[in-house]
N, C-alpha and C positions, 0 to 999 in steps of 0.2 A: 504494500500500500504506500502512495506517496506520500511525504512528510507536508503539511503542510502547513502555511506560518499564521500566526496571530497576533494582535494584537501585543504588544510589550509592553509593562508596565514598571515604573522603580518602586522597590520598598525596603524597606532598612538599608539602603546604601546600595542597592543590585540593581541589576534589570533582570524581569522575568519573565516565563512565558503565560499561557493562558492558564498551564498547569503547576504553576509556581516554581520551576525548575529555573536555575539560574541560566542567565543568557550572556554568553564576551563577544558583543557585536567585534568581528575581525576583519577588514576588509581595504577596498581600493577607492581614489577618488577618481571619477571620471572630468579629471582635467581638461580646460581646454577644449572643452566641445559646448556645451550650449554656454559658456563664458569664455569666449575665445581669448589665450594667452600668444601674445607673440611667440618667445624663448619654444612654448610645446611645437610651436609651425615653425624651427629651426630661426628667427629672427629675432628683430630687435623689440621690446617692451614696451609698445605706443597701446594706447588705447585701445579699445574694442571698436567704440565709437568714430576714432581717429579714421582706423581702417576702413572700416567701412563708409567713413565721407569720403575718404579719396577714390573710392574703388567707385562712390555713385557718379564722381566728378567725371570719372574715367568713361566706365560702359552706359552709366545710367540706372534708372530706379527697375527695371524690366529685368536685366542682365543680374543685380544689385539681387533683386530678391532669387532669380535662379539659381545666383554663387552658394546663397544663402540654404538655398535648398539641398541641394549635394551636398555641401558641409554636412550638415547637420544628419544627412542620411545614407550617409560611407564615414564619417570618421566613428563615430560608433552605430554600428547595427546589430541587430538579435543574437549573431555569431560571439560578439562581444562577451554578453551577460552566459552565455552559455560555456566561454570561455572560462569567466570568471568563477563561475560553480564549478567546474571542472579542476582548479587551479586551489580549491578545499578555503575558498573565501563564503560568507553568510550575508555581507553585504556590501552595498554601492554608496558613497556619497556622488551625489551630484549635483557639482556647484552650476546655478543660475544666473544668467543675466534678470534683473526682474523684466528689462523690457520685451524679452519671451511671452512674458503675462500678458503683455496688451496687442498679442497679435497672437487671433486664434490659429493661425498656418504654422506657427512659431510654436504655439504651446501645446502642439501636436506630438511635438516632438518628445515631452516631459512626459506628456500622456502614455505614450506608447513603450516608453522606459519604463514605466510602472508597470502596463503588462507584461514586458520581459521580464521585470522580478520577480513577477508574480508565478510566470511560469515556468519559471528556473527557481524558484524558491531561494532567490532573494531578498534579505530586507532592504530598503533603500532609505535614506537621505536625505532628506531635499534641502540644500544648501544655498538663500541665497547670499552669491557671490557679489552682484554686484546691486547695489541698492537707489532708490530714488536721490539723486543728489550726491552719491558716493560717501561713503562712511569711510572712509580713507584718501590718502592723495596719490596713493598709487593705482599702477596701472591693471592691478587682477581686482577693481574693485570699479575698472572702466571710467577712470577719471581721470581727466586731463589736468590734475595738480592742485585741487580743491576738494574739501571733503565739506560740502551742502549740507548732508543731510543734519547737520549737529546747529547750522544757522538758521535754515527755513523751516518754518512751520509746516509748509507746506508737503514736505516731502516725507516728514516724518507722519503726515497725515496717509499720504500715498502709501509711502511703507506698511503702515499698517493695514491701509484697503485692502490693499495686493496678500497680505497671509490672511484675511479673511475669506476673501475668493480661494486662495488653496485650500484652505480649511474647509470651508464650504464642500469644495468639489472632491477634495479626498476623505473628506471626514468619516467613511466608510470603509477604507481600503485598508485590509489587513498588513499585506506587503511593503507598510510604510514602516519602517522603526520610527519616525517623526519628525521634526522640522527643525533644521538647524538656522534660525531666523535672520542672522548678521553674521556674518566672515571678517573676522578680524577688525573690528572697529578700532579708530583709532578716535578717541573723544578727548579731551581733555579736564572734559566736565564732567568722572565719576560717575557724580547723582544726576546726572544729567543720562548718561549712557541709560543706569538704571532703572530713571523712572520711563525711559521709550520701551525697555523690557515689559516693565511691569503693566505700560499702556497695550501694550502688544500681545503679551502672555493673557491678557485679561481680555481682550475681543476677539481670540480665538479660542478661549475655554469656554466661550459662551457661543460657539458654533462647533469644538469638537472637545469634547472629553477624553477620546479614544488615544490621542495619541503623545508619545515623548517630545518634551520641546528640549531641545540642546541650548544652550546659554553661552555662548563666547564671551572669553576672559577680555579684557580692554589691551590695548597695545597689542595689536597682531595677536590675539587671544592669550597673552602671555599672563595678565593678572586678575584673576577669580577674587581675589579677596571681598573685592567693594559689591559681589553676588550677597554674602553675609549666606543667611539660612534660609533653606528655600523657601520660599512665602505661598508654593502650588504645589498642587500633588504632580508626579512626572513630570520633574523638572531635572536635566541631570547638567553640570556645567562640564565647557568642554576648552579643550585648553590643545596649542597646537608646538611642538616641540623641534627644533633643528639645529639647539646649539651642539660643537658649536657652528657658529657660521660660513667661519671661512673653511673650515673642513668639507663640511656637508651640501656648501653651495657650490666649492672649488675655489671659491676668488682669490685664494692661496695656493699657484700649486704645488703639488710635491710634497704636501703635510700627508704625517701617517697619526691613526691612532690602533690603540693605543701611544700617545707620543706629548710631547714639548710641544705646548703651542704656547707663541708668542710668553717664555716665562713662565708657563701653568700645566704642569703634567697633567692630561686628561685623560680618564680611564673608567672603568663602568663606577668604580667608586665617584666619583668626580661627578658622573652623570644623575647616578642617584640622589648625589644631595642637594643637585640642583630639582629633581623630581618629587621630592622627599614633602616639598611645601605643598605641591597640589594632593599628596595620600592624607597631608593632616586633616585640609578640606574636607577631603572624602570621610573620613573618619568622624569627623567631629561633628559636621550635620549630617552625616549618613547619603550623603548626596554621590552618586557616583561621577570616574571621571570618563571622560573619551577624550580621548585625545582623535582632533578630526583630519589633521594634517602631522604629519614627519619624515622624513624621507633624506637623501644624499643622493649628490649628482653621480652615475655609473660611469665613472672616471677608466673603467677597465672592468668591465661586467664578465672578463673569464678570469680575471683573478679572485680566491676564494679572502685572500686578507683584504681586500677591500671596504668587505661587508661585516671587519669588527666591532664596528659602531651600531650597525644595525640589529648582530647577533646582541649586541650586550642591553640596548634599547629596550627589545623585544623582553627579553629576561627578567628586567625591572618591570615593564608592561603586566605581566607575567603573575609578578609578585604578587602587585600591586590591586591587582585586579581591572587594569584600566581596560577601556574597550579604546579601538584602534583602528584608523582609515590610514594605507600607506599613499603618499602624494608621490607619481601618479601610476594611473593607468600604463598610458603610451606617451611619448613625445619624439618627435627628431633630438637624436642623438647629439648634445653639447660638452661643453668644458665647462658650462657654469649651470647653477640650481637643479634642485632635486630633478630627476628625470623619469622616464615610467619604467616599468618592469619591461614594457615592449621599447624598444628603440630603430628608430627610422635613421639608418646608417649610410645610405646610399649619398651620392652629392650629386644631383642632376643640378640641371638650370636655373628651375625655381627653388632650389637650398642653394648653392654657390655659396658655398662655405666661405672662399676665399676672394670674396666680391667684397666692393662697398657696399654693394646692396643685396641682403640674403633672407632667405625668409619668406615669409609671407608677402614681405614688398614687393616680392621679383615679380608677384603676382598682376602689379598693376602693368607691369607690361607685356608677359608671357603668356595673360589668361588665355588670348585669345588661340595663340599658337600649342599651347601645351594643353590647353581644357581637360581632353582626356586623359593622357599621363598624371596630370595634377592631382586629377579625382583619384583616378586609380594609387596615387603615391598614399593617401589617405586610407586607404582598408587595412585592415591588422594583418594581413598574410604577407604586408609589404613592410612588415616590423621585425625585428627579432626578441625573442625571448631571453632576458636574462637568466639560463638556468640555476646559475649559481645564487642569484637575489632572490627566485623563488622557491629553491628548496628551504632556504631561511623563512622568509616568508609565511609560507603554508605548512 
């Protein structure tokens, strides 16, 4: 008989299932597809937005939403999620543009992710990445160098429309583990971050009861503390982990760990007592953690010392009891930031690695002549497999 999934709920500090059996959501984020990242489409780190004004300037709104179409249905398809359960993972994060929400051709695409997990018995995620007005100034939050959402009233009004509508529309779906509401906010104002939680957590418990809301720590989800004790039932805070940095992104090369970085021997000890703060959280109001992002760039994905940081990570994970998303899925293979478990290694035209211009931009000029190779570069069979990251992994 097939397994099938249910609703999850936290209590005493766990996630569980329908039959109170404890649950360690374990899984991947699907990067870079419905929240387009430069760096995963081998380029440079402009906007979502950005791109896509140059690319309408280029072919126009007709061509604009076609590009838009192929994307979104070869970089991941059904083969995908079936992968991914194959690969001994339980769930999906999947980070959102919200402007998906206001375009039903767009939010088709979320839809149909759901019944892949559903019918691969995954739980899924829903992550939005990139929010009304940008809650960060960076560019995985699709903003061109301003975070709005913490100024305008307005957007923080939007914000919360938009998870009412999901809520609404998935408020029924088992296959959802639950809503990861904000991606790394970067606020300055605390009580301020706080109280848009508390406005948000409270106009969708009043459309869905059913499901987990995740809580992201302030500063790129780094600090829970000003969460304080959950004030709602399944509420779990989530916190996202990559120190340290110039190891795990690469912007250093040549660093090993266990090793000497800049003055500071770093080693799983090292790692844990930097972890250490988010299990007292856990502990103390009983609130579980997930950690929704961690990862390191595959600087040499057949070497097995590579992935000491990630064996020693997992271990603590482990301990600790944390639930875990590895950042990412797939991306075109770099020298900088975490990269997927698949990697797109090839250097045709539109990567030119060794261009001024590489990436996704090649796109503005190439579309027309590569269309099909371009598309076709985009399906996972044109990826490779980390095997050495995912026998770790899974």
């Amino acid at each position: 008989m097939k397994k099938t999934l249910s609703f999850l709920k936290v209590k005493k500090g766990a996630i569980l299932d329908k039959n109170n059996n404890p649950v360690i959501l374990k899984g991947l984020n699907l990067g870079g597809w419905l929240m387009m990242e430069g760096y995963i489409l081998g380029g440079r780190n402009i906007a979502e937005q950005e791109f896509k004004r140059n690319f309408l300037k280029i072919y126009g709104k007709k061509e604009l939403e076609e590009f838009e179409r192929l994307f979104y249905s070869n970089f991941i398809r059904e083969e995908d999620f079936k992968i991914i359960k194959g690969l001994n993972f339980n769930c999906v994060r999947i980070p959102f543009n919200y402007r998906i929400l206001e375009d039903e051709k767009k939010f088709r695409y979320l839809k149909r992710a759901i019944k892949f997990c559903k019918k691969y018995n995954l739980w899924a995620i829903l992550d939005m990445h990139a929010a009304p007005g940008s809650q960060n100034e960076d560019w995985h939050s699709d903003s061109e160098g301003k975070a709005l959402l913490w100024k305008e009233k307005k957007y923080q009004y939007k914000f919360i429309s938009l998870w009412e509508k999901l809520s609404f529309f998935f408020k029924d779906e088992e296959s959802i583990a639950g809503y990861d509401i904000l991606n790394e906010p970067v606020c300055k104002d605390s009580n301020l971050l706080l109280e848009v939680y508390k406005n948000t957590v409270n106009a969708i418990r009043k459309i869905d009861r059913n499901h987990i809301i995740f809580l992201e720590g302030n500063y790129w989800a780094q600090d829970i503390d000003f969460l304080g004790k959950p004030w709602q039932e399944n509420l779990v805070y989530s916190i996202h982990f990559y120190a340290p940095l110039e190891f795990t992104f690469g912007f250093v090369p040549n660093l090993r760990y266990p090793g000497k970085l800049f003055g500071k021997f770093w080693s799983k000890k090292t790692l844990k007592g930097l972890i250490f703060k988010y299990y007292k959280i856990k502990e103390r109001y009983s609130v579980p953690i997930f950690v929704g992002e961690f990862g390191q760039n595959n600087r040499c994905p057949f070497c097995h010392k590579e992935f000491n940081w990630t064996k020693d990570i997992l271990d603590i994970f482990k301990e600790f009891s944390f639930n875990w998303c590895w950042w990412t899925y797939k991306a075109v293979a770099n020298r900088v930031f975490p990269d997927g478990i698949y990697q797109y290694q090839e250097n045709p035209p539109w990567i030119n690695r060794s261009g001024n211009v590489f990436g996704w931009e090649t796109y503005f000029k190439l579309w027309r002549r590569y269309k099909k190779e371009i598309i076709s570069s985009w399906k996972t069979e044109k990826f490779i497999l980390s095997k050495h990251l995912i026998k770790i992994l899974s």
